[in-house]
C-alpha positions in Angstrom: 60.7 78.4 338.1 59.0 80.5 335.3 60.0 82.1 332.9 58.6 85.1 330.3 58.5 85.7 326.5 57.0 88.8 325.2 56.8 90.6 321.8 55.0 94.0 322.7 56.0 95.7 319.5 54.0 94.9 316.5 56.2 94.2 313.7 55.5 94.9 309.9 58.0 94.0 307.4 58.0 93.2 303.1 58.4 95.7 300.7 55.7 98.3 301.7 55.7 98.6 304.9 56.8 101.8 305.1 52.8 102.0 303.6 51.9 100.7 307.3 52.2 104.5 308.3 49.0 105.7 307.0 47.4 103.1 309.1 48.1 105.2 312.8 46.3 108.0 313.4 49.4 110.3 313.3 48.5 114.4 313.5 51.5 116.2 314.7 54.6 113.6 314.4 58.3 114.2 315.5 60.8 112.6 313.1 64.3 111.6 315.0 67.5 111.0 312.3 71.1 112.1 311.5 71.3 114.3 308.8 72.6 112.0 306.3 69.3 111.0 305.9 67.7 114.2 306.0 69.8 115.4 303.2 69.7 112.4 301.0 65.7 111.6 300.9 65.6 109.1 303.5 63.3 111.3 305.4 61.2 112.0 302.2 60.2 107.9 302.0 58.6 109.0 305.4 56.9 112.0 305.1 55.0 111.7 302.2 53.5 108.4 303.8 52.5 111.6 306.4 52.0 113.9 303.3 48.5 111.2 302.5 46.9 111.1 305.9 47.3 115.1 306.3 49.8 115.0 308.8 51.9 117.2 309.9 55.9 116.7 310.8 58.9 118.1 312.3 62.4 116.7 311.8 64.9 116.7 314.9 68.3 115.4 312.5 70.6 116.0 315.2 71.5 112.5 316.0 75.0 111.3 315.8 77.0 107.9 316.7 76.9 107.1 320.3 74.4 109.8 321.1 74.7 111.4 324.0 72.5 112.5 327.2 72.9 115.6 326.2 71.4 114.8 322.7 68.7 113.1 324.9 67.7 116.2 326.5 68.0 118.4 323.1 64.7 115.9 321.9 62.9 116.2 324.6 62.4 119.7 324.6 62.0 119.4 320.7 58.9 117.2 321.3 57.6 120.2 324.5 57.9 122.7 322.1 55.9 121.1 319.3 53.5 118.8 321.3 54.2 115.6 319.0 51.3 112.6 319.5 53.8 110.6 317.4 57.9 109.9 317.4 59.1 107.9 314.8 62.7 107.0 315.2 64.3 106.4 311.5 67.9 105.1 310.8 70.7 102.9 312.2 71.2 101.7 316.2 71.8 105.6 317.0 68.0 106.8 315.8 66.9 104.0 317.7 68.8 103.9 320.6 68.1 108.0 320.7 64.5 107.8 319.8 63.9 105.1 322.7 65.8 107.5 325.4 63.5 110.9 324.0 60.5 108.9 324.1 61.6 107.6 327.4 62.4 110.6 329.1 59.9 112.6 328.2 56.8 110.2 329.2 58.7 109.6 332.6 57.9 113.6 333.0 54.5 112.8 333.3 53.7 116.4 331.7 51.5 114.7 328.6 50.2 111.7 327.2 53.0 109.4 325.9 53.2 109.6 322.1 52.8 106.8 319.8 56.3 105.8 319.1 57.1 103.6 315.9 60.4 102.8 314.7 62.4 102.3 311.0 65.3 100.6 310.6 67.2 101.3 308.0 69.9 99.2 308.7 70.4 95.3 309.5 72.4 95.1 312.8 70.9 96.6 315.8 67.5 95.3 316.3 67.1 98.6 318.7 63.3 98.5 317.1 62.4 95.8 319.1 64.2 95.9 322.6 64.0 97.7 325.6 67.6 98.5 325.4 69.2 102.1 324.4 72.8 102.7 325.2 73.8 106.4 325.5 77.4 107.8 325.9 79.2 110.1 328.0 81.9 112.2 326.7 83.1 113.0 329.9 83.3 110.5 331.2 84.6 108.1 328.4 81.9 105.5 328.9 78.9 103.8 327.2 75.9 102.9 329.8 73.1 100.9 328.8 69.4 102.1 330.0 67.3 98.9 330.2 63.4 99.6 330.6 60.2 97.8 329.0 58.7 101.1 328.7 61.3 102.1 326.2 60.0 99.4 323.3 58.1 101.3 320.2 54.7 100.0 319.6 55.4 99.7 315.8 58.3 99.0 313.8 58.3 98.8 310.2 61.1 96.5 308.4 61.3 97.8 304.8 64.3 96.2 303.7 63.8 98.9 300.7 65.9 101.2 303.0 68.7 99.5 303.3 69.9 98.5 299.8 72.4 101.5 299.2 74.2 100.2 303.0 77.5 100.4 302.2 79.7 97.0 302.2 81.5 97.7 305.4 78.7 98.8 307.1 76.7 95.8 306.3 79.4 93.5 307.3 79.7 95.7 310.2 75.7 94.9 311.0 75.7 91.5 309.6 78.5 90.5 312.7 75.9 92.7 315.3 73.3 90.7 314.5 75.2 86.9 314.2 76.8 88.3 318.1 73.1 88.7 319.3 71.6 85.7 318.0 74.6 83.6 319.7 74.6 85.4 322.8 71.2 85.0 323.4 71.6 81.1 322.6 74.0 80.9 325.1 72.3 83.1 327.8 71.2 81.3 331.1 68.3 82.8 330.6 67.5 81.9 327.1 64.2 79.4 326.7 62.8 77.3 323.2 61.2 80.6 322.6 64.8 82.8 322.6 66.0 79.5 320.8 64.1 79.3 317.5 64.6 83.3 316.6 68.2 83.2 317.7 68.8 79.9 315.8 67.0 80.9 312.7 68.7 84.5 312.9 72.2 83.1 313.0 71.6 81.0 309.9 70.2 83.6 308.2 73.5 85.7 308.7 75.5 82.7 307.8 73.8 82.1 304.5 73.1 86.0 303.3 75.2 88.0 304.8 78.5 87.4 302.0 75.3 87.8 299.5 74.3 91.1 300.7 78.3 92.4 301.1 78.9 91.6 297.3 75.9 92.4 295.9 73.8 95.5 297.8 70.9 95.6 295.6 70.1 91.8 296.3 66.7 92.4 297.6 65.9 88.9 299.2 69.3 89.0 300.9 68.3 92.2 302.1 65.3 91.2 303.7 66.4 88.4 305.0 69.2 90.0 307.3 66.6 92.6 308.2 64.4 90.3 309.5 67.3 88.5 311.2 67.8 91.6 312.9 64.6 92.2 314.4 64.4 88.4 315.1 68.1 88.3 317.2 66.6 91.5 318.9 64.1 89.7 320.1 65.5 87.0 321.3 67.9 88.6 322.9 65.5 91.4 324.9 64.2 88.3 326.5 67.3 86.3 327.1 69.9 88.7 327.3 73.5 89.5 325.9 76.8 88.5 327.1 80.4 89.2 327.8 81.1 90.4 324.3 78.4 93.0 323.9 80.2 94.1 327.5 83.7 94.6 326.4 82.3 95.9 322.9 80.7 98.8 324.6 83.8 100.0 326.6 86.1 99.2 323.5 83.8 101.0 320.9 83.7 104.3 323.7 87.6 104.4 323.7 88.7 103.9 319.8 85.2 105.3 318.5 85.0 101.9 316.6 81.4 100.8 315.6 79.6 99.0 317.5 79.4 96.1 315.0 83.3 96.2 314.8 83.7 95.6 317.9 81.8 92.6 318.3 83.2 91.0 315.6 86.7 91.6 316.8 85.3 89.9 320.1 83.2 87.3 319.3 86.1 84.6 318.7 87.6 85.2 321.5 84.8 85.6 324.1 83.2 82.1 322.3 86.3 80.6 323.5 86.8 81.7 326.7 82.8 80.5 327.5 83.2 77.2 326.2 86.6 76.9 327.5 88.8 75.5 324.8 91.8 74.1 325.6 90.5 74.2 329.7 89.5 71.2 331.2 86.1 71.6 333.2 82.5 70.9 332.6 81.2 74.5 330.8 77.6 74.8 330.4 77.9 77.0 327.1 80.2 74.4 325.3 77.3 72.5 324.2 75.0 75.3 323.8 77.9 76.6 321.1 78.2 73.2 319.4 74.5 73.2 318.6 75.0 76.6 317.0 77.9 74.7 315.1 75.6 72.1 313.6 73.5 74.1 312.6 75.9 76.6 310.4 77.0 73.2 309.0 80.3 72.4 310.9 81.9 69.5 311.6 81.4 67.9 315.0 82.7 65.1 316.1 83.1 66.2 319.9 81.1 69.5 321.3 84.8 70.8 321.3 85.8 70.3 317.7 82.4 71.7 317.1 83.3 75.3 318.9 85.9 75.2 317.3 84.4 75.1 313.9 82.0 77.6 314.6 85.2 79.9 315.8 86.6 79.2 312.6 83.2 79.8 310.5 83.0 82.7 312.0 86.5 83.5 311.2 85.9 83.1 307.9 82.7 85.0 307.4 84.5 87.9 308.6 87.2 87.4 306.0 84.9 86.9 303.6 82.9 90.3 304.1 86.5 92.1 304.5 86.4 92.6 308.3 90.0 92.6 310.4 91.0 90.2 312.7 92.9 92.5 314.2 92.8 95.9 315.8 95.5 98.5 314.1 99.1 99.1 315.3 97.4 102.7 316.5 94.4 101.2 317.8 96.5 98.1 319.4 98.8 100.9 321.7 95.5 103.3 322.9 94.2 100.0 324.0 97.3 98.7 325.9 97.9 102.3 327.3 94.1 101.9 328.4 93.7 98.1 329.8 92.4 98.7 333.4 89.9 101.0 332.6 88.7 98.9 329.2 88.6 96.0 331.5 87.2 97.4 334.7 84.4 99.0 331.8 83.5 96.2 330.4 83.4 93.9 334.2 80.8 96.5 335.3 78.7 96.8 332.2 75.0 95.4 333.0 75.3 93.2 329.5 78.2 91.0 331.2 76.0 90.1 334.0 74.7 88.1 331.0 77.5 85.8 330.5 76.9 82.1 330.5 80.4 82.1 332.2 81.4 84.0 335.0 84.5 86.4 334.3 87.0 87.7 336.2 89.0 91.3 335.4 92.4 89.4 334.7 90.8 87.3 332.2 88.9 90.4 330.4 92.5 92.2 330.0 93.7 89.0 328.4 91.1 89.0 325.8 91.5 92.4 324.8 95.1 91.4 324.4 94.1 89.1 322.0 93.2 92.1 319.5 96.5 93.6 319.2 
């Protein structure tokens, strides 16, 4: 059996990289955002980086949470009508996830060379700048649907942790949970390898130790970019290992109570580490170990591998706490979920992320951890 780790994206990150830009040879470039950052000079960090190699620029702010196909096929014809050689995809999991599914689409057309495609985070959560992954919504239909292809991944990304200091504290809770969910689910992934292993390791500690830091403070810098590079590092790892249950039921749960993506993990995570390592079920469960390594590491006690999930349950417990997240869904939240069980549950059972799951997972069991939110 073999296995495969791969990095295609080159990665820049410190305080400058934004600088990086006038290094590709950029002449007519596409800029994909929302237009918070259009309006509040996010956009203007870029485009004078364009501004010194002579560049020229259009911006498609259109994006919005959970963009759509729809969205999708609005940036397509953006880049048809202005014949882009460059797309650079700035902001939060959105930009990314939208950038990827433009970029995507309209090289699958076959109607033009396939522009250079670089990617800015400007938050710590996602790590959508270095994964094949983008996961669009449907309205309509009241699902999320993740579109998985290698062709997808930017051939830059630039981690200026710069862009992210005025993150709100919820928000970079929010994030910090997204990233600590990848890095675990990865760890605990049947397909993970040493490779997976030493970013998702070293990502989750990093959460552990600088995420409070970054929710108090916003404007520490090293705590800062420190998470961001835990984000790209848990997106690694977890493009070439995979996710897991919880990313599953987050996406159906995030489509139905338009709850951030990062919420919803962090509602999850307990519950879904739990299930996979089977506390208080007797039975020989692969991830129970895998967990309890994890625990070590964030300093737990462990005495068994079983006290030792449960002290990384508990860690994680308190992390949230500590960075103001809710255990708990609301009492309005907590009745659209229980009015909509099946369909959360038969969601989450088919989303491709779930394939993922160290543990296999039947639909009776998925209703009974949603149940655990209310």
């Amino acid at each position: 059996m073999t296995t495969k780790f791969s990095v295609p994206t080159v990665v820049h990150m410190g305080s400058e990289a934004l600088k990086q830009l006038q290094t590709f040879p950029i002449k007519k470039a596409l800029l994909v955002c929302d237009p918070f950052l259009s309006q509040n000079g996010g956009v203007q960090l870029v485009t004078s980086q364009l501004e010194a190699i002579q560049a020229e620029w259009e911006v498609f702010d259109q994006i919005i949470p959970d963009p759509t196909v729809g969205l999708v096929s609005q940036g397509v014809n953006r880049i048809l009508e202005y014949r882009s050689d460059t797309m650079i995809a700035l902001g939060g999991g959105s930009a990314m996830d939208a950038g990827k599914a433009i970029n995507y689409t309209y090289t699958q057309m076959g109607v033009a060379k396939k522009p250079l495609f670089i990617a800015i985070p400007t938050t710590s959560g996602t790590g959508s700048e270095v994964t094949s992954f983008s996961v669009l919504s449907d309205p309509q239909a009241g699902s999320k649907y993740p579109v998985i292809d290698d062709q997808m991944l930017p051939e830059a990304a630039l981690l200026d942790p710069s862009l992210t200091l005025s993150i709100p504290p919820h928000v970079t809770a929010d994030t910090g949970l997204d990233v600590l969910t990848h890095a675990i689910e990865a760890f605990v992934s049947p397909a993970a390898n040493d490779f997976t292993d030493a970013l998702a390791e070293k990502a989750a500690g990093i959460v552990f130790a600088c995420l409070p830091r970054a929710v108090r403070s916003g404007q520490d810098f090293q705590a800062r970019e420190r998470l961001h590079n835990a984000s790209c590092m848990a997106g690694i790892a977890f493009n070439n290992a995979s996710l897991g249950l919880c990313h599953g039921m987050a996406h159906a749960l995030g489509e139905k109570l338009h709850l951030s993506h990062g919420r919803s993990n962090a509602l999850l995570l307990p519950h879904v580490i739990a299930f996979n390592a089977g506390l208080g079920e007797r039975g020989d469960f692969t991830a129970r170990a895998r967990y309890a390594v994890l625990a070590k590491l964030a300093g737990g006690c462990c005495y068994t591998d079983t006290t030792a999930v449960q002290g990384l349950v508990h860690k994680i417990e308190n992390l949230m706490t500590e960075t103001g997240l809710p255990h708990k869904l609301s009492a309005e939240q907590s009745a659209h979920v229980s009015e909509h069980l099946d369909s959360l549950a038969q969601a989450a059972l088919a989303d491709r992320c779930t394939e993922g799951n160290p543990r296999t997972v039947q639909l009776e069991q998925i209703k009974e951890l949603y149940k655990k939110l209310l």
